[in-house]
C-alpha positions in Angstrom: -17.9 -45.2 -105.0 -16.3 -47.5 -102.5 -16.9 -45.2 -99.8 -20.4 -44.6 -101.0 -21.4 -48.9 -100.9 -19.4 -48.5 -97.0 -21.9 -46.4 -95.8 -24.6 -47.7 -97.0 -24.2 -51.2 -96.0 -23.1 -49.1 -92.5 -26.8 -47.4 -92.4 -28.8 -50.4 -93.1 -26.5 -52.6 -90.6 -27.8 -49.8 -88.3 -31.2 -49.6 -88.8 -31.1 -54.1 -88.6 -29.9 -54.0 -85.4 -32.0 -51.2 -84.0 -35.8 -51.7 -86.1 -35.9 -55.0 -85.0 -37.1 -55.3 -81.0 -36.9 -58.8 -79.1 -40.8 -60.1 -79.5 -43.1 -58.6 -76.4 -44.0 -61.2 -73.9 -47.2 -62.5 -75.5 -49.8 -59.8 -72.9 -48.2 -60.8 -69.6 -48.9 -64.2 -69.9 -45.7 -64.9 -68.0 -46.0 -68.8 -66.1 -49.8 -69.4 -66.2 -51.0 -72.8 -67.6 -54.2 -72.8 -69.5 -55.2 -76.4 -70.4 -57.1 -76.7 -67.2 -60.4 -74.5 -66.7 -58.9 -70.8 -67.1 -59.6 -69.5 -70.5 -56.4 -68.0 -72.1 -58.9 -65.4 -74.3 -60.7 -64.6 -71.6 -57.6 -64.2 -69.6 -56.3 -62.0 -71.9 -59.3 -59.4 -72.3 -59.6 -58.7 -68.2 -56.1 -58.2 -68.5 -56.2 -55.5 -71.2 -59.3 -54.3 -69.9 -57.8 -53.2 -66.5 -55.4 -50.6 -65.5 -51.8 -51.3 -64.2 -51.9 -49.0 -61.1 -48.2 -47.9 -60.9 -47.9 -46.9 -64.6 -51.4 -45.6 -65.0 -51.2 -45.4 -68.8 -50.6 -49.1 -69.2 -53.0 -51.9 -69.2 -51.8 -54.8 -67.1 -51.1 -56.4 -70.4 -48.7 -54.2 -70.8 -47.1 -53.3 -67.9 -44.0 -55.4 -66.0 -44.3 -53.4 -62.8 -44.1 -55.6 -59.6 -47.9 -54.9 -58.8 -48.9 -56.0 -62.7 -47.5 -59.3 -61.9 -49.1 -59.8 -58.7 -52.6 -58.8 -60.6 -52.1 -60.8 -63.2 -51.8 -63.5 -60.7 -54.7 -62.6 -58.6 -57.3 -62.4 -61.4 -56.1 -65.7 -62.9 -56.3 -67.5 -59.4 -59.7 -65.9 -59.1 -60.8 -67.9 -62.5 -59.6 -70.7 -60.9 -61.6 -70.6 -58.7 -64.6 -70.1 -61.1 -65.2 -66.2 -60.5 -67.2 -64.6 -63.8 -65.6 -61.6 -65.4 -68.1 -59.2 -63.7 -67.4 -60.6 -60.1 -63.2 -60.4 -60.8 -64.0 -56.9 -62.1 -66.0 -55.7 -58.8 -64.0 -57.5 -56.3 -61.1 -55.4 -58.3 -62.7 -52.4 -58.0 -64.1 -53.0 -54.6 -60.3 -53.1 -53.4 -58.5 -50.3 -55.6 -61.5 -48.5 -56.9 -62.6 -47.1 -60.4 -59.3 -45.9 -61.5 -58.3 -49.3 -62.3 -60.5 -49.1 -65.3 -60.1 -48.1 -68.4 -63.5 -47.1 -68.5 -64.6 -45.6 -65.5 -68.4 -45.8 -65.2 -70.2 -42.3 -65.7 -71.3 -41.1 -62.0 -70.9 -38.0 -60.1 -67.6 -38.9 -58.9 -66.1 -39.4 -62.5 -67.8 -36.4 -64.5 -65.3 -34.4 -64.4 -63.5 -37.0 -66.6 -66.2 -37.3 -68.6 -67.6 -34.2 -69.3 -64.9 -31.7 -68.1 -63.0 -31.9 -72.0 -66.2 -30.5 -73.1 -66.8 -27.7 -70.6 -62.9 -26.7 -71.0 -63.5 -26.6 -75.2 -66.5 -24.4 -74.1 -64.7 -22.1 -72.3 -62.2 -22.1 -74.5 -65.0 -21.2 -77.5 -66.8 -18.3 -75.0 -62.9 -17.0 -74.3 -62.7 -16.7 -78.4 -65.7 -15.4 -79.0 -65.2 -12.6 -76.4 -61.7 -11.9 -77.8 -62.5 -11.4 -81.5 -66.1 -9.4 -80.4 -63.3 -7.1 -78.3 -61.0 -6.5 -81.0 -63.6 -5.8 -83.9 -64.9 -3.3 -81.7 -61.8 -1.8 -81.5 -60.7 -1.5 -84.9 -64.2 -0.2 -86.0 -63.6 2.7 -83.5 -63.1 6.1 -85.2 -60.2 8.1 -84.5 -60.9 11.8 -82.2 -59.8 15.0 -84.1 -56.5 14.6 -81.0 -55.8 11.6 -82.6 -56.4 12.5 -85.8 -54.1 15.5 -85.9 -51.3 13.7 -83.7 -51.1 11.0 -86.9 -50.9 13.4 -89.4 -48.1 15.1 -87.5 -46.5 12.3 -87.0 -46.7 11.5 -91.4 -45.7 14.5 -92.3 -48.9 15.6 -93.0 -49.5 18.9 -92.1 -52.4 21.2 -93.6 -49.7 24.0 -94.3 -47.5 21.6 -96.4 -44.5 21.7 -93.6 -42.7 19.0 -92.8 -41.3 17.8 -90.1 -36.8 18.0 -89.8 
């Protein structure tokens, strides 16, 4: 019983120390001061609304590469300085294109991440469809007398009644 109370104070000890992470840095706010004109909220939304360009699946809200920082940095000076969302956003994507957003507009030079999903699960339908047609075809195909005979030798099942040693 003793043993039993050890290693379960043992397993919960365990799962204290690892289920509880230090608290995230509040969305890469890391030294910026918002009580003069730069909006903290509004701040926060370009930040999440972006793409960090080293880890590619990580907003720069969440990502503590080098380059993060320095955007971070950038887009907050560029408030400063009394730039609108949609001018930060352009001058962003001026200098490292679309793939620093999350949601890349819809233009010839993005459809294949738009629409290509949906021609792929076409394909994909067209490849079934084929397939199952093939083999239904196949299995409503009669046997030939050849083939006929050669499985009924292969039973057993001969018309004189021999069987096979």
């Amino acid at each position: 019983m003793k043993k039993s109370l050890y290693l379960l104070f043992a397993v919960f000890l365990t799962l204290g120390v690892t289920g509880h992470a230090p608290p995230a840095r509040a969305a890469g706010l890391e030294a910026f001061d918002f009580t003069g004109d730069v909006d903290e909220e509004r701040f926060k939304h370009l930040i999440v609304e972006l793409r960090c360009l080293v880890c590619q699946n990580q907003s720069l809200a969440d990502s503590d590469a080098d380059l993060a920082h320095d955007l971070r940095r950038e887009i907050y000076e560029l408030m400063q300085q009394g730039k609108s969302d949609e001018e930060i956003v352009d001058f962003l994507v001026q200098r490292y294109g679309d793939f620093v957003l999350y949601n890349p507009p819809v233009k010839p030079e993005t459809w294949i991440l738009w629409y290509g999903p949906f021609a792929l699960l076409g394909v994909g339908l067209l490849i079934l469809a084929f397939t199952v047609r093939q083999r239904k075809r196949q299995s409503d195909t009669p046997l030939s007398e050849q083939e006929q005979q050669k499985l009924k030798t292969l039973l057993g099942d001969d018309d004189n009644g021999d069987k096979p040693a």
